[in-house]
N, C-alpha and C positions, 0 to 999 in steps of 0.2 A: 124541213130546213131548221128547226127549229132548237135541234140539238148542235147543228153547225153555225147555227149562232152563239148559240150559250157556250160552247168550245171555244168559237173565237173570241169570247169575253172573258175566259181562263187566260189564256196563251196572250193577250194585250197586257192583264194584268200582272203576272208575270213577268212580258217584257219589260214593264214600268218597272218595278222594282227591281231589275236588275241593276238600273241605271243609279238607284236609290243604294243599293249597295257598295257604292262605291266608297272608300276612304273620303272623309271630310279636307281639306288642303289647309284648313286655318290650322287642325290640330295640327298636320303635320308641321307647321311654320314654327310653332310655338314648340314642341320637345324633340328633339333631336333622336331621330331614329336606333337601335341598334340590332346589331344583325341577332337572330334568335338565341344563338349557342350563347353569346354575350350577355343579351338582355337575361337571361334565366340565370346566368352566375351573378349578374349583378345582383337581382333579386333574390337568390339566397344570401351573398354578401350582406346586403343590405338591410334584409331582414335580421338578423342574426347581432349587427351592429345597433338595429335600431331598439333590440332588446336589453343587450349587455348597456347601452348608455342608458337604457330609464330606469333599470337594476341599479346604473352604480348612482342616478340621480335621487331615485328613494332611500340608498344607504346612507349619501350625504345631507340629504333634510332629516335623518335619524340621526344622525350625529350633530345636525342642527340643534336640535332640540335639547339634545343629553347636555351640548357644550356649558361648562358655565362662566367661562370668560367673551368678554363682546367679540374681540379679537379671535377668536376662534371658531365661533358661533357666524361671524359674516365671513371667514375664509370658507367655510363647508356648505353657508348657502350659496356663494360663489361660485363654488366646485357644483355642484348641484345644478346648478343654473347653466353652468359650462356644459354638464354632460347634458341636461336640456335640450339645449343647440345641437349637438348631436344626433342627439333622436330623433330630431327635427330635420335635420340634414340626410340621416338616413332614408326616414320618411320618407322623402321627395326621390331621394335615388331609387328608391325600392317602387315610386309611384308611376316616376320614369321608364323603368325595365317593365313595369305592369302593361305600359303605356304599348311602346314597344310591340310585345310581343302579343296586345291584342289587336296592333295595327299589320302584324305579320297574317295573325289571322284572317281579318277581313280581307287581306291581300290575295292569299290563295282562294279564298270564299269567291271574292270578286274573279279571279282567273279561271275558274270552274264554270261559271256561271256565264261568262264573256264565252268560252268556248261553246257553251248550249244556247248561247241566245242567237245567232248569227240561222241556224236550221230553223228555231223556232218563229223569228220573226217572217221567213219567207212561207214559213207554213201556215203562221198567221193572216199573212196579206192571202193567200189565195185561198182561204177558206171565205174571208172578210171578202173576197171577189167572188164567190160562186152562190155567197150568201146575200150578194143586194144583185142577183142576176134575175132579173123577172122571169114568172114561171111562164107568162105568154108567148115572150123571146123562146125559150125552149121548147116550147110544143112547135114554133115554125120552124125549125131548124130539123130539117132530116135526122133520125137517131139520137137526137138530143133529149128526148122521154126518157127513152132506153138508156141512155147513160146514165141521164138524171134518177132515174131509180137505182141501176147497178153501182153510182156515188151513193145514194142512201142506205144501200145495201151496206154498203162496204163500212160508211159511217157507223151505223148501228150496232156491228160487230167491233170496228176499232176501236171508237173512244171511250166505253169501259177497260179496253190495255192503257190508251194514252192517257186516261186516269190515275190510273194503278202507276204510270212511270213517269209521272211528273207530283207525285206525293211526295217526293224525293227531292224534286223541286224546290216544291211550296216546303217543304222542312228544313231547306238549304237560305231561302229567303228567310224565314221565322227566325233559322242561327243568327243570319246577316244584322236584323232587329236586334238581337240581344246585346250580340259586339257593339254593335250601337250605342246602345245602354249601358252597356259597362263603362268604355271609349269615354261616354260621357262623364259619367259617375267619378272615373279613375284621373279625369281632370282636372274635377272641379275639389276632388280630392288633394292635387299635387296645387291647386290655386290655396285652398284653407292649410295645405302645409305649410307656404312658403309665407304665408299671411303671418302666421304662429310664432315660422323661423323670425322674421322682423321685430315683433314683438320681443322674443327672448332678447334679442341680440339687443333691444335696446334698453331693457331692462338689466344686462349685465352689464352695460355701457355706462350708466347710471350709477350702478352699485359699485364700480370700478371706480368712476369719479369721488364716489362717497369714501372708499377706502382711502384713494390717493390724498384725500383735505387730511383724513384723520391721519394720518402719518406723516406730515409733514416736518414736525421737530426732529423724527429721526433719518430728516432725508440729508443732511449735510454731511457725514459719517460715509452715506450711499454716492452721492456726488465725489466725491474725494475716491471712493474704491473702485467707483465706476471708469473714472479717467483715467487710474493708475492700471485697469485691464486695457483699458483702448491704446493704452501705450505698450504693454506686453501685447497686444496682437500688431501694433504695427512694425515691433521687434521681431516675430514668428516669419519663421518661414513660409511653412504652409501651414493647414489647418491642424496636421497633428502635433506639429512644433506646440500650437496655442496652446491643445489641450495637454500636452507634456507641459510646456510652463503653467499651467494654473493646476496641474496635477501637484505639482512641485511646491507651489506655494500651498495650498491645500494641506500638502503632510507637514507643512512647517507649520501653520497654524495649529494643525490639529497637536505638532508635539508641544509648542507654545501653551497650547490651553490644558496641556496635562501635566504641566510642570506645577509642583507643592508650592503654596503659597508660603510669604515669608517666616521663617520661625522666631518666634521670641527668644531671645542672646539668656542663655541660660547662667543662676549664677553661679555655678563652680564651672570656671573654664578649662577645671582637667576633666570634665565628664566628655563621657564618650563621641566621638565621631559621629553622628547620625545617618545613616544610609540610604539612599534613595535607592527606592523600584525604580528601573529602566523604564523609560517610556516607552510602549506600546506604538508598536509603527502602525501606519496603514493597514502593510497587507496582514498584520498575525490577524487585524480586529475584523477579516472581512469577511461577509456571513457568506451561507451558501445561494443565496438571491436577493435583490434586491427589494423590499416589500413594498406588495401591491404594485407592482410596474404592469404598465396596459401603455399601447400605441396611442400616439400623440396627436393622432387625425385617422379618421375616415375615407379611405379611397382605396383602389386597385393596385394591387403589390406590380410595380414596372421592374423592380429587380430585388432579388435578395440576400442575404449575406451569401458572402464566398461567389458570386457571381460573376462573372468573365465582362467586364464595362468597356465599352469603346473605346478606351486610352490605353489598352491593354492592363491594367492595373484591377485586381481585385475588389471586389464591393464590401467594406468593412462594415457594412449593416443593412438597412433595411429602405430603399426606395419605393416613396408612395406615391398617388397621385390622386389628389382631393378634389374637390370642386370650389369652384373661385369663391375663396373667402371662408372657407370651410373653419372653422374653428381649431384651434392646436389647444394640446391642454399639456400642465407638464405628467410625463410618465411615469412620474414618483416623488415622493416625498423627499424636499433637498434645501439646498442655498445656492442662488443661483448665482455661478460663478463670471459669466460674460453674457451680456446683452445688448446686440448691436451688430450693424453692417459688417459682415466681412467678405476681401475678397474674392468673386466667384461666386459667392454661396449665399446670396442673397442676406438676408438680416438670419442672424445662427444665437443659439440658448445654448448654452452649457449650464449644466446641474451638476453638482457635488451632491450624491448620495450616499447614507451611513454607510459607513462599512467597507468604503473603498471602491466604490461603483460612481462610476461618471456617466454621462450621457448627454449627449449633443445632439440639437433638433437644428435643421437647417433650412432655406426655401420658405421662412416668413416673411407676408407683406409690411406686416406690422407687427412689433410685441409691447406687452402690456405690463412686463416685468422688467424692475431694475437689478444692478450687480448690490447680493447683501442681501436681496428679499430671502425670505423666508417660505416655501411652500409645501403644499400639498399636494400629493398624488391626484390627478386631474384639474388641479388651479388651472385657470385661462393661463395661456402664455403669450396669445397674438391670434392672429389671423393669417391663412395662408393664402398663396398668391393666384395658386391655381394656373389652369393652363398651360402653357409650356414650362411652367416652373415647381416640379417636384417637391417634396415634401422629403426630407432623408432622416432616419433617425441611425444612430450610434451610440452604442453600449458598451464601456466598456470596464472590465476589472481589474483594478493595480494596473491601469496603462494598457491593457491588452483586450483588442476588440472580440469581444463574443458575439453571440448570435441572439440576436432579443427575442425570437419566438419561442425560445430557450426557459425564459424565464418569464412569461406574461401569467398573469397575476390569473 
């Protein structure tokens, strides 16, 4: 009996650990499941993102250092800091899909194992019954020897197979252990990202504030331009009316600042006429892309340019979908032409970029830029709202929407 005991002290323990494989319920509560095909694109997504923002955050602490004006030198650790929070925000999503799809695993682990436990447990109680059966009981029992041997018979030959076919088992539990460990690791992982993300965010919060004091003599000029947009969008029809009227003002300025300054009254007033160069429009002066343009957030493309949108009306750029509060940065180096609520569209950024390139970010909770600033290709622009409310960007050249995957940097 001695080996039908020690068998039934396999198949107990076994059973126990079936029960032990089962998914934890706290993790589940805490990251929000996704189905496998999903969790694995997000994790390349994600991956992929979280490498291009700490690339563009080490080129911008290089250009930290090179800068030799103050003003320039906190605009690029700023930018730097911005893409930070990105990689940081990647991190977590990339940590999420880890999350995911090692809880898919332990899910079929557990469904394998729930299918083998149900045979195994009844096999276990009647071994565990024949193994506290007293051997005296069986010698009074007519034929009960005879069995009692032909069970040991039978023992002695079977459980070196049920050995061999439950190693298979025991190596499906050992997996079960590991997802365990991992499950673990890849949480406490997405806990010291989200630790990090804070950190950053309030360190650009801070550095934000420090710009905003330094700049305050040249904010009355920004007040004034600022008011004089909020009035041309309450004029606009819709949103592309807006961006046709600040395209508009835009070429005016630009031929404004190209016009020769005054000449000295020369003194023989029969000398010749003086001739002016034509000013240069917009579109002769626009390059073939716009430099350095990269997407303005982090999340899953919900639609893309030229795309067929529920209003029946085509998709003039590029819809995203961030995670609440996810960082915007702007997508190129500009002045930004409108800053502020408009209708529908949440709080919306328009950028004046060299060269006749426009671009409108829309779907912020918050922005951190005024009308007049000044920036750089990744500056903070805001924060987005996440949730039911997309993130949109729009590119467009001399007035006319192209496709911004077109030209990403």
């Amino acid at each position: 009996m001695r080996r039908s005991i020690a068998f039934c002290g396999i198949l107990g323990t076994a059973s126990a650990a079936l029960l032990l494989a089962v998914p934890h319920g706290w993790a589940q509560r805490e990251v929000t499941l996704l189905e496998p095909d999903e969790a694995q694109a997000e994790l390349t997504r994600a991956t992929r993102e979280s490498q291009r923002a700490e690339a563009r955050a080490d080129r911008f602490l290089q250009e930290a250092e090179e800068a030799g004006e103050a003003a320039d030198k906190t605009a690029r650790e700023t930018a730097a800091l911005a893409a930070q929070i990105q990689a940081s925000e990647a991190k977590i999503t990339a940590a999420r899909a880890r999350f995911s799809l090692l809880q898919n695993d332990r899910a079929e682990l557990a469904k394998r194992l729930s299918d083998r436990r149900e045979p195994l447990v009844g096999l276990t109680g009647a071994l565990q019954t024949t193994a506290r059966r007293p051997l005296a009981l069986s010698a009074l029992q007519p034929g009960s020897l005879k069995d009692l041997v032909y069970v040991r018979a039978v023992l002695a030959s079977a459980v070196p197979e049920i050995r061999t076919r439950t190693a298979a088992l025991r190596a499906e539990l050992e997996e079960g252990e590991r997802l365990e460990r991992r499950a673990a690791r890849v949480v406490e992982n997405l806990r010291s990202s989200e630790q990090e993300l804070q950190s950053r965010r309030t360190r650009l919060s801070q550095l934000e504030t420090q710009q905003r004091l330094s700049s305050t003599e040249a904010r009355s000029n920004a007040v004034r331009e600022s008011e004089r947009a909020l009035a041309l969008a309450e004029e606009a029809r819709d949103l592309d009316g807006l961006v046709d009227i600040l395209g508009e003002a835009a070429k005016l300025r630009a031929e404004l600042a190209a016009l020769p300054g005054p000449i000295a009254r020369p003194s023989d007033l029969s000398a010749t006429v003086v001739e002016f160069d034509p000013v240069p429009t917009t579109s002769s002066n626009s390059s073939a892309r716009p430099p350095g343009f990269q997407l303005p957030v982090q999340g899953r493309t919900l639609a893309g340019f030229g795309e067929l949108r529920d209003s029946g009306l085509r998709s003039k750029g590029l819809t995203l979908s961030p995670a609440p509060s996810a960082q915007v940065v702007a997508p190129g180096a500009g002045r930004i032409a409108f800053s502020g609520p408009y209708r529908g569209f949440g709080r919306i950024v328009i950028i004046e970029h060299p060269g006749g390139w426009t671009s409108l970010v829309t779907g912020l909770a918050r922005t951190e830029v005024e009308v007049g600033d000044e920036v750089i290709g990744g500056a903070p622009l805001g924060v987005a709202g996440g949730g039911e409310e997309p993130v949109s960007l729009e590119l467009r050249r001399d007035g006319e929407p192209v496709n911004p995957l077109n030209y990403l940097g």
